[in-house]
Structures are given as structure tokens and as C-alpha cells.
C-alpha positions in Angstrom: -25.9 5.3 -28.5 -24.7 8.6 -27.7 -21.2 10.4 -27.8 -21.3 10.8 -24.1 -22.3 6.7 -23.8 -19.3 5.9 -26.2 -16.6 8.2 -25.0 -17.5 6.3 -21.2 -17.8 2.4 -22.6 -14.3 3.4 -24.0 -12.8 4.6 -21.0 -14.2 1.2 -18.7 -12.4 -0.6 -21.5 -9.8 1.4 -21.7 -9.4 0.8 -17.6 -10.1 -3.2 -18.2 -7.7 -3.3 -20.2 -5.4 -1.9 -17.9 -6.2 -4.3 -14.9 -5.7 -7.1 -17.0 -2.5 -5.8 -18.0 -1.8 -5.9 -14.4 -3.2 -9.1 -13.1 -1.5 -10.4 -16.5 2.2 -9.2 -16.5 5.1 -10.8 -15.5 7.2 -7.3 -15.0 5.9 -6.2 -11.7 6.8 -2.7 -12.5 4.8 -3.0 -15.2 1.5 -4.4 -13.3 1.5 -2.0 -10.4 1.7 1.0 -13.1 -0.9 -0.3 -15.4 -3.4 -0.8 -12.2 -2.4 2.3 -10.4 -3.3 4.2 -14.0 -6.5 2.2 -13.8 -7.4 4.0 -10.4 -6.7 7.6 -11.9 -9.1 7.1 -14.8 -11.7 5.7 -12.1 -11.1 8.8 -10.4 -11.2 11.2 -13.0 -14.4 9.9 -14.6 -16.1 8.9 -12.0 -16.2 5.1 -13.1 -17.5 2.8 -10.6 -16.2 -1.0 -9.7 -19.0 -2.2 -10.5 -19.2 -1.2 -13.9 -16.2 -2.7 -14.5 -17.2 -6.0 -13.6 -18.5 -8.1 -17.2 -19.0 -11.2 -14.8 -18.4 -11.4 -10.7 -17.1 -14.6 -11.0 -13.7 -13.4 -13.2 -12.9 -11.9 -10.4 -9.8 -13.1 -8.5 -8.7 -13.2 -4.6 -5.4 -13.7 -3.0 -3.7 -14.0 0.6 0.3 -12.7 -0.1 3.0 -13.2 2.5 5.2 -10.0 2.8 8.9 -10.4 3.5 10.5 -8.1 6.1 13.8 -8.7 7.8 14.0 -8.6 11.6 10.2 -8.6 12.1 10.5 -5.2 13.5 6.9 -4.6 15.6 6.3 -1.0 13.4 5.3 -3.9 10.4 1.7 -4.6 11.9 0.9 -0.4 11.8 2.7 -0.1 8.6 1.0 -2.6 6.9 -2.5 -1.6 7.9 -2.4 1.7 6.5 -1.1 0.3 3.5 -3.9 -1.9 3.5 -6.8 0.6 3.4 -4.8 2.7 0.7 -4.6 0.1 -1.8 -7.9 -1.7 -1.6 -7.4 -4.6 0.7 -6.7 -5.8 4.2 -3.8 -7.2 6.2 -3.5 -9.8 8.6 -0.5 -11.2 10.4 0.3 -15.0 10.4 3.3 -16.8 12.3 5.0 -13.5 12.4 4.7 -12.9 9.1 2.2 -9.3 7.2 -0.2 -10.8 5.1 -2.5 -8.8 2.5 -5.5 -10.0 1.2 -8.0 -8.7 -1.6 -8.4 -8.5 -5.1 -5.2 -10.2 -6.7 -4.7 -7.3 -8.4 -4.6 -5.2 -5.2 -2.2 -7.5 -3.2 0.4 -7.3 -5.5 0.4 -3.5 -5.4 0.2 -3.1 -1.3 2.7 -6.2 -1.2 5.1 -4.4 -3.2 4.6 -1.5 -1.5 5.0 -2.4 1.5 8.4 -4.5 1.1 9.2 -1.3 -0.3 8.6 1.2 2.8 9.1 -1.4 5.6 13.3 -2.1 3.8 13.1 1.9 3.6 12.2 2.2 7.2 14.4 -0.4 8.6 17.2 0.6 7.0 16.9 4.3 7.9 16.1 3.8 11.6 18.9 0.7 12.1 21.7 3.7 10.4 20.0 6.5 12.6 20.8 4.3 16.0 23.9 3.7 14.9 25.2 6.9 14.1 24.0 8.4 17.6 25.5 5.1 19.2 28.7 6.5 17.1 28.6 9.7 18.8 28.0 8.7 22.5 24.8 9.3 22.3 22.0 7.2 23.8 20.3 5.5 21.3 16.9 4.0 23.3 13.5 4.9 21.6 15.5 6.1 18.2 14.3 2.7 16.1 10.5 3.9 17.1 10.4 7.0 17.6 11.6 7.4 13.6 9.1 4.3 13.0 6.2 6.6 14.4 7.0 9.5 12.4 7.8 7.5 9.4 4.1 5.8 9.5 2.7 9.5 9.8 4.2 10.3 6.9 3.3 7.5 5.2 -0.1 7.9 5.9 -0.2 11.4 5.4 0.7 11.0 2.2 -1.4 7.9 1.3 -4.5 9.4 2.3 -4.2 12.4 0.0 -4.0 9.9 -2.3 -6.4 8.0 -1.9 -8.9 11.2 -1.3 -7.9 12.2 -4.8 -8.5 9.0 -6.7 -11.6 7.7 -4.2 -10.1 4.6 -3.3 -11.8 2.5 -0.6 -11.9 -1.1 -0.2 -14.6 -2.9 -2.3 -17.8 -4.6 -0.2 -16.8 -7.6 -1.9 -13.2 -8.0 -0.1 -14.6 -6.5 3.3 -17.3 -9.3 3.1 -14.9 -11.7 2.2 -12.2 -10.9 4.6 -15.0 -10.9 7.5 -15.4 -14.5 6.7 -11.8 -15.5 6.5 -10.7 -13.5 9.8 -14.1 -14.7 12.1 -11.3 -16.8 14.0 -8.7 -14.3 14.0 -7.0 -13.5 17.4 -6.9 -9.5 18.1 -3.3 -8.5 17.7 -1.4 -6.1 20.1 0.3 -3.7 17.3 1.2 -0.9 19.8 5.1 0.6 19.4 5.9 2.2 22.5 8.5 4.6 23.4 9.5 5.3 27.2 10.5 8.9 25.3 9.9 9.9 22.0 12.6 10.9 20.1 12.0 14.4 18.9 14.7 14.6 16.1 14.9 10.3 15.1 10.7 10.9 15.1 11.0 14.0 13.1 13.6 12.6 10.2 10.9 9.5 10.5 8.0 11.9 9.7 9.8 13.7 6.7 11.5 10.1 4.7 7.9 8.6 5.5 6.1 11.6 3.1 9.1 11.2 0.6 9.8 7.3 0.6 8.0 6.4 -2.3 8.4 9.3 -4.4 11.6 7.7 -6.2 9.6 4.4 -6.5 8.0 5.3 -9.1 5.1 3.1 -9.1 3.0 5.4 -11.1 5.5 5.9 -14.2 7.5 1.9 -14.5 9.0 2.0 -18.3 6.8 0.3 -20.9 3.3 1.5 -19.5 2.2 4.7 -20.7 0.1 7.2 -19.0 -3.8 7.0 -20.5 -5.6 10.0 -20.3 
């Protein structure tokens, strides 16, 4: 075998190893770092899925249910770009954002997605109050910073997932294409009467910052590979 077939076997168990650290780990800050390492060695050596996969059958699907107080309608847009920037799809049940894919996945988007949506809500709820402080009107604040603060999001997602390649596997489109056959189409739409300029703004510029103090990447215990 040569160097360049050893130094390559290493690295897909090296990034194996890392997943199953992930799907294995009771410290979620832990699991979302080891897989989210796992995509930036795919990325940087060009490793494929499929290589990764000893046997088709060890691999594992879930359907998670996402907490989000107050149901706010922005959930259904936020969680579909989430979705598509962690390898899996979203659905809503009864109200209630629903991810599914690789277990793996899930987990990450889930957490993720509590994350921004808590983020979101809190910032837009203290945003309507304060102009309702000051006299102000404070119609079309909650969406208008809800709009911005999914552009952001996505904004930054997408570079992202450009960098590291992501896309969601065959396997969970063809999967998910099964389970949603009966779906009804949801209306996801947040309107405004008039946008906002400054509450959509603020929205736009915490939605390409939210998760930088997450820290997703870099949870203690899990060490950058390279």
C-alpha cells in the first residue's frame, strides 16, 4: 500500500472515529464538536460519505422534536435553512419543528436550532418592547428583525457549508421522500404590512453573529484533528 493510501485510510478512521464519538456521547457539546470536526476533515481531504460507510446498515435515522416557546411563525423558515446546512430535513408536526436524517445530523441541527430560534425570540420580544417603551409603534418589529435575522443566519450558514461541501446525503433525501409522500404543504410565509428598516437591520447583523459564542466547533474535551 502506498504512503498516500495510508495517510487517507487514517484520516476516514480518524473521521469515524469522530462520528462515533458523536453519535456515542452523552455531553452534547461534546458530540456536535466531534461531528462538526468530522465535516472539516471531509472537507479538507476530499473524503467522501461513502467511503466512510464499512456497512449501510450501521447507519442510523432519527425524527427529533425541537422545543421553541411561543411557536413564533419565523420557526418554519428558520428551521429549513438549518435543515440543508446540517445534512437533513425538517418538517412540522402539531405545531411543533421536526428534523430528520442521520442521527448524527439531527442532533447537531436540533441543537442549533433551539439555539438561534431562543436567540431570535428573545431579541425580537426585547426590541418591541423597548420601542413600546418609548411611544413608539411597535407593529412589524417581531418580523421584520425575524427576516433579517434568518438572512443572516443563512448568510452565514451557507459560507459554511460551501467551505466544508456539505449537502444532504441521497440516502436521507430518499428516505425523507418516503416518509413526507402524505405531508400537507405548509404556509411558512412571515409577512410584514411594513418592514422595519432598523428592528430588520439589528435582525440581519445578530443573525450573522448568533452562533459565534456557541461555540459548537471548539466544546471542551474534543480537540481539533488536523
Amino acid at each position: 500500500m502506498s504512503e498516500s493510501n495510508t495517510n487517507n485510510s487514517q484520516i476516514v478512521e480518524r473521521i469515524r472515529k469522530l462520528l462515533r464519538l458523536g453519535g456515542n456521547n452523552p455531553n452534547e457539546n461534546e458530540a456536535n464538536s466531534a461531528i462538526l470536526q468530522a465535516h472539516r476533515l471531509m472537507a479538507k481531504h476530499g473524503i467522501e460519505t461513502v467511503q466512510l460507510e464499512e456497512n449501510q446498515q450501521q447507519i442510523s435515522y432519527s425524527t427529533v422534536y425541537c422545543q421553541h416557546k411561543g411557536n413564533r411563525k419565523f420557526r418554519k423558515i428558520l428551521s429549513s435553512v438549518i435543515a440543508l446546512n446540517f445534512r437533513c430535513r425538517c418538517f412540522s408536526q402539531d405545531g411543533r419543528v421536526a428534523f430528520f436524517g442521520r442521527s448524527n445530523d439531527v442532533a447537531v441541527a436540533r441543537d442549533v436550532f433551539e439555539y438561534a430560534y431562543t436567540f431570535a425570540y428573545r431579541e425580537s420580544d426585547r426590541l418591541y418592547r423597548k420601542r413600546r417603551q418609548m411611544g413608539h409603534d411597535g407593529t412589524d418589529v417581531v418580523n421584520s428583525y425575524a427576516i433579517g435575522f434568518i438572512g443572516g443566519l443563512r448568510e452565514k450558514l451557507e459560507q459554511q457549508s460551501t467551505a466544508l461541501m456539505v449537502i444532504v446525503p441521497q440516502d436521507v433525501q430518499d428516505r425523507y421522500a418516503e416518509l413526507s409522500k402524505n405531508f400537507k404543504k405548509a404556509n411558512s410565509t412571515v409577512k410584514v404590512s411594513r418592514l422595519d428598516r432598523k428592528a430588520y437591520e439589528q435582525g440581519q447583523t445578530d443573525g450573522r453573529t448568533a452562533l459565534n459564542g456557541r461555540r459548537l466547533g471548539a466544546a471542551s474535551g474534543a480537540k481539533e484533528a488536523s
